[in-house]
N, C-alpha and C positions, 0 to 999 in steps of 0.2 A: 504493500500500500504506500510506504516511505518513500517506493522509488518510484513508483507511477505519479507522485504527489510531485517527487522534484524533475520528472521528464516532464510537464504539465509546465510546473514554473522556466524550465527553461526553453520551452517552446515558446512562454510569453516572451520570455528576453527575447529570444531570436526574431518574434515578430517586430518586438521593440527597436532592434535591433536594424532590421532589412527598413522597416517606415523612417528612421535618423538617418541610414545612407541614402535613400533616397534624397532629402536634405539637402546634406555633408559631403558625401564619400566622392570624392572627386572634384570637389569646388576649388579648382587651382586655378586662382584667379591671380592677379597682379599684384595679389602678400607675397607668392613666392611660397607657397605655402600649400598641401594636399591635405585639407581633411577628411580625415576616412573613418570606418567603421568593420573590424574585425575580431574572428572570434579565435580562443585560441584554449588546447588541452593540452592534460600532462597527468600519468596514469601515477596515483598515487601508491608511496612505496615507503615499506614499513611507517606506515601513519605520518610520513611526514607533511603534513598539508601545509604549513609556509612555505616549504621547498617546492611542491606541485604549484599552488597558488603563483609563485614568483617566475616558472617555467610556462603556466599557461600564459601568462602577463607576455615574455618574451616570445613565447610563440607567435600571440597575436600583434605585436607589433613589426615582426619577420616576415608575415604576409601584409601587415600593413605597406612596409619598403618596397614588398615584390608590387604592390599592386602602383607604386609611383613608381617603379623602373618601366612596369609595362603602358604608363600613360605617358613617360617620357620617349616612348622609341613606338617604333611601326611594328605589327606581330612578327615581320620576318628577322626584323632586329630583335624584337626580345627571343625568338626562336631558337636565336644562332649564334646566342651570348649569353644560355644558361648557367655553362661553366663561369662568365665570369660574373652572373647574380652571386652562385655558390660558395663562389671561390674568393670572391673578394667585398663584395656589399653584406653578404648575409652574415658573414662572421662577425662584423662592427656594424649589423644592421643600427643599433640606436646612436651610434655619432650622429644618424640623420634623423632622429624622433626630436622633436623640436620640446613636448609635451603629451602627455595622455592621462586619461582618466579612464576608470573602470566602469563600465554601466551598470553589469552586472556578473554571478559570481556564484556556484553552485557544483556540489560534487554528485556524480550521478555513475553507478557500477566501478567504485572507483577512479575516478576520472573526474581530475579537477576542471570545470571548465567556467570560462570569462568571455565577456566580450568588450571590448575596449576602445574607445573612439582615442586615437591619434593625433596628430599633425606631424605632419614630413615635412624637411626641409630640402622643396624640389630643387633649389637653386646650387644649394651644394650640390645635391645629386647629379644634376643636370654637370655641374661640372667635372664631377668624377668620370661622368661618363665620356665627356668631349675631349676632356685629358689621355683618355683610353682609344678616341678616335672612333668609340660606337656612334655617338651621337655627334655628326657635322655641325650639327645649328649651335652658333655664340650666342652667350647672354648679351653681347655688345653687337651683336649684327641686328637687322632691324626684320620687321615682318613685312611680308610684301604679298600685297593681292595683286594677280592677274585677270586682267579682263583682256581677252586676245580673239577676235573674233578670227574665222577661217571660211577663203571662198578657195574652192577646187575649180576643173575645168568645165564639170559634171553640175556645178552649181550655179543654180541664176545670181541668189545672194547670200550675203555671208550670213555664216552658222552663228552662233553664241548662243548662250546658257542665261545672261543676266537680260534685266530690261523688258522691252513689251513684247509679247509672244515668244519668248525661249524654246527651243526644241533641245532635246539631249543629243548630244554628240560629241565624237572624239576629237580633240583640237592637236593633231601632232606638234604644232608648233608651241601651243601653251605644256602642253607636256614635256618635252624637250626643256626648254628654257627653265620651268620649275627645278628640272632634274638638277640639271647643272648649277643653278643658285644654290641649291641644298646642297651638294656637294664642295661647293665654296662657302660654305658654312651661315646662309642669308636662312631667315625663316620664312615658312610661303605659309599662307592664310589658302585655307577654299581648296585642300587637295582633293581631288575626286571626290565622292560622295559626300565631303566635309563643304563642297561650296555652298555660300549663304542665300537664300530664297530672299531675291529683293521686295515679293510681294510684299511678305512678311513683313518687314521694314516698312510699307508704305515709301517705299524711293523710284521717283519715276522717272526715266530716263528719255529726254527729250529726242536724242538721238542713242545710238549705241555707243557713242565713243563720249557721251557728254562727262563733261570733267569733272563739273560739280557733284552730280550725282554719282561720278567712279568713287569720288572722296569721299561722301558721304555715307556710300555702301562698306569701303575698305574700315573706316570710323568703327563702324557698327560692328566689325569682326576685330577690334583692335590690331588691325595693319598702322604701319608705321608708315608705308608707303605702297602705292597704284600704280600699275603700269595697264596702260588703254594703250589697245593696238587692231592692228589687222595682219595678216598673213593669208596671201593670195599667190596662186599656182596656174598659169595657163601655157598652150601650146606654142611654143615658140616656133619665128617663121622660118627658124636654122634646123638645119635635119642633120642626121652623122647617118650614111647609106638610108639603107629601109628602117632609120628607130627614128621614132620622135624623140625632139628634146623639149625640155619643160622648165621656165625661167619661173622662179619665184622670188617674190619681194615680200621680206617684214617690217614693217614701221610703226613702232613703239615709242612709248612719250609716257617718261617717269613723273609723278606728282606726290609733294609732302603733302601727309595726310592734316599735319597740323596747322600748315601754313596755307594747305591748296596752290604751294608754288610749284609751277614745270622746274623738274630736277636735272632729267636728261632726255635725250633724244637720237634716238638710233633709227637709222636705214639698211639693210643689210640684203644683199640678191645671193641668188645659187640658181641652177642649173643644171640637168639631169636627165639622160635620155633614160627611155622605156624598159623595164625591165620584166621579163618575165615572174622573178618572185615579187616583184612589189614595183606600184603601178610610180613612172617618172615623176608624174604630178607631189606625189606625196615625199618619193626623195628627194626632190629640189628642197621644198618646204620646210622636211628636215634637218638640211645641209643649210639653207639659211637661219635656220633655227641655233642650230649651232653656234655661227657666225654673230647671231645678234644676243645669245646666251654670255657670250664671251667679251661682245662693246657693252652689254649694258651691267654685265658685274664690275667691270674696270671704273663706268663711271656712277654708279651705285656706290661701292666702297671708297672712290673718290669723296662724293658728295659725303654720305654718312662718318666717314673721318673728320672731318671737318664740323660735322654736326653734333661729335662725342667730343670734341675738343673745345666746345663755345661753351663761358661761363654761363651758370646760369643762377641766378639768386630765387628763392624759395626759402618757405617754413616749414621747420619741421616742428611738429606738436607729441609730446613723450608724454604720454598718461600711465597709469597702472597699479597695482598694489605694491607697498613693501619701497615706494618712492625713492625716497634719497639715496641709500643704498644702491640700489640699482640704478641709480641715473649717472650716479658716480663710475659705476661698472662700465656704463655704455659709453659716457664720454672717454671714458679710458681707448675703447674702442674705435671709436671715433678719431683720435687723434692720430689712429692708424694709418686710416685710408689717404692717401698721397691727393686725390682731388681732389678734398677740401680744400679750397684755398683761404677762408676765411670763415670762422664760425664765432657768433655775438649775440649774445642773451637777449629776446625782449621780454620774456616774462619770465616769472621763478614763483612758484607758490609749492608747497609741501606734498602735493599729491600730483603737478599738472608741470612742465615746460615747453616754453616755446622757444627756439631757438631759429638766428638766419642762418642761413650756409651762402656761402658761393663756391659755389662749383661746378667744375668740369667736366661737366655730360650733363647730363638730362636727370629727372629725380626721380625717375624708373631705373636708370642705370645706380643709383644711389642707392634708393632702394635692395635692388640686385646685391650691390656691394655689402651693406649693412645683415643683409640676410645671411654671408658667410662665416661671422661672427660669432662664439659661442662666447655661453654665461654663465658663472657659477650659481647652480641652484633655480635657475628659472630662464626663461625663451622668451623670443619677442616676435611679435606680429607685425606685418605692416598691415591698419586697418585702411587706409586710404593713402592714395597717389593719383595726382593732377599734376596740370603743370606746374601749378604755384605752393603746391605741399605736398607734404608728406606726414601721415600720422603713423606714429609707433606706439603700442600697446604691449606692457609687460605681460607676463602670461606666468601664472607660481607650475612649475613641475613637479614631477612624485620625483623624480629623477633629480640627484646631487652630482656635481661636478668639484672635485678641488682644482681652483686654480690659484694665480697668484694676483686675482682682482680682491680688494679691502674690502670685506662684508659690514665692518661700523661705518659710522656714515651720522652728522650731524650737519645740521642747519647752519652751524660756525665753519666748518672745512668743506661744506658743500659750497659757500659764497665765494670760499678763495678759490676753489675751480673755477669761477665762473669771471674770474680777473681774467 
């Protein structure tokens, strides 16, 4: 009866459980931050239940990590990089648990089991993993929606996906071009099945190439930057014996999503007679695809270097429990990062700070930075980022850390930090 009693309450948790990740489990938004929701066991052994209870705890935080490796990479990449989940994340799964709390907690046929909501720290992750060369995309490189419309020979007018009547179709040129950013380490917004429903948005596109509405749509998928193009393939009037040959042109035109300014502008031709395995029209296409993949990373990372490099002044707002102490912690931290170039109190009260910064990048890239950071005894959130702030939220752990940050902390040597 004891035990039908506690499968009963743990089937409540479990639904408890599945309704929070619905929520939660995957909300990796621009904190930098995954939280998630998992369950985790550990078969008890000569009655030791703190020792189970502490193993089921780290079990479920160990699928908590797998479950941010496998939203940080494509299936084929986490597929093909188990050994190194295994072999080198899972052993130090909690360097990356930011925080966690137990929901709930119950033994059942011997068997301690928990379930545990989380927070991952996907930005370290993410760079563990690019360090490793799994994951191409940089936290400093930018996101980039494509809108690339495609006319063949075969076509009256060009294909696309966004805007007023979309049909689905394969854009070898917008595919191509994606590839090749991602592997120059740029992030792409809208891969296949992930592109955004403009309906949805309510954004109407006066033309297909209209710029305002490119931005507006990239905005709404948080791109950093649009490229609006075409790519067109027809018969050329030059022949090589009995093959056709087939000229194609792509013309691309980059726009800052924040500024709405033309960034860059690429023209790019190829050329390609008929082929038995694959029709001329589509190898030109993709051979110019190539071509203009290659002028518009050169002036893409151009541009965005210059764009990480511009001062930028912003507030950042530090709330949380356990205040002084910890803020103490964090400006320790703070004084780390090399971009800062200037940091100046404008408020100070015992639970709340404001501080200016100026610096060099953007205060999403700031953000990103501050995320890499650990703390003795408690984690930090980034709860919001715009362009003119940044809030930071302490967050108390079950999780202790010794380091060599001052855990006293008064109102008198909090003011001299702040000289």
């Amino acid at each position: 009866m004891e035990t039908k009693k506690q499968a009963l309450i743990w089937a409540g948790v479990s639904i408890f459980i599945i309704l929070l990740a619905q929520n939660c489990a995957f909300a990796a938004q621009k904190t930098g931050l995954l939280t998630t929701v998992t369950t985790g066991n550990r078969e008890i052994v000569n009655e030791d239940i703190p020792g189970a209870r502490q193993a089921a705890v780290s079990d479920a935080l160990e699928r908590a990590v797998v479950n941010a490796f496998a939203s940080a990479v494509s299936p084929q990449v986490f597929a093909a990089h188990l050994d190194f989940l295994y072999g080198r994340i899972l052993p130090v799964a909690q360097d990356y648990v930011v925080t966690y709390r137990v929901l709930g907690e119950i033994t059942h046929t011997d068997t301690y089991l928990v379930g545990v909501e989380s927070k991952i720290n996907l930005v370290l992750l993410e760079q563990m993993l690019t360090e490793a060369s799994i994951r191409n995309a940089g936290t400093d490189m930018p996101t980039i929606l494509f809108l690339i419309a495609e006319q063949g020979p075969k076509d009256l007018l060009p294909r696309y996906w966004w805007g007023n009547n979309p049909e689905p179709y394969i854009s070898y040129a917008e595919t191509r071009i994606m590839n090749t950013l991602l592997d120059k380490r740029f992030n792409v917004a809208g891969m296949e099945k992930e592109k955004p429903d403009t309906s949805f948005y309510d954004i109407r596109f006066p033309s297909i190439y209209d710029a305002d509405a490119a931005v507006d749509l990239a905005e709404k998928v948080n791109a950093d930057l649009v490229v609006v193009g075409r790519a067109s393939a027809a018969e050329s009037a030059n022949r090589m014996g009995d093959e056709k040959i087939f000229d194609a042109v792509i013309k691309l035109t980059a726009y800052d999503v924040g500024s709405g300014q033309q960034v860059a502008v690429c023209e790019n031709t190829a050329a390609a007679k008929s082929d038995p395995d694959q029709e001329g029209a589509i190898q030109a296409i993709e051979k110019a695809a190539d071509l203009a993949a290659l002028d518009l990373a050169e002036k893409l990372d151009h541009y965005w270097s210059g764009h990480l490099r511009k001062e930028n002044r912003f507030d950042v707002v530090i709330t949380g429990n356990g205040f002084l102490p910890r803020f103490l912690a964090l400006k320790k931290r703070l004084a780390e990062i090399a971009e800062i170039q200037n940091m100046q109190p404008k408020e100070m009260g015992s639970d709340r700070a404001v501080m200016e910064l100026v610096y060099k990048g953007s205060p999403s890239h700031f953000a990103d930075s501050i995320m890499l950071k650990t703390f003795a005894g408690f984690g930090i959130e980034i709860a919001e980022v715009t362009d003119n702030l940044v809030t930071i939220q302490f967050i108390d752990g079950d999780r202790l850390f010794m380091t060599d940050d001052d855990p006293s902390a008064t109102s008198e040597n909090l003011e001299k930090t702040m000289e």
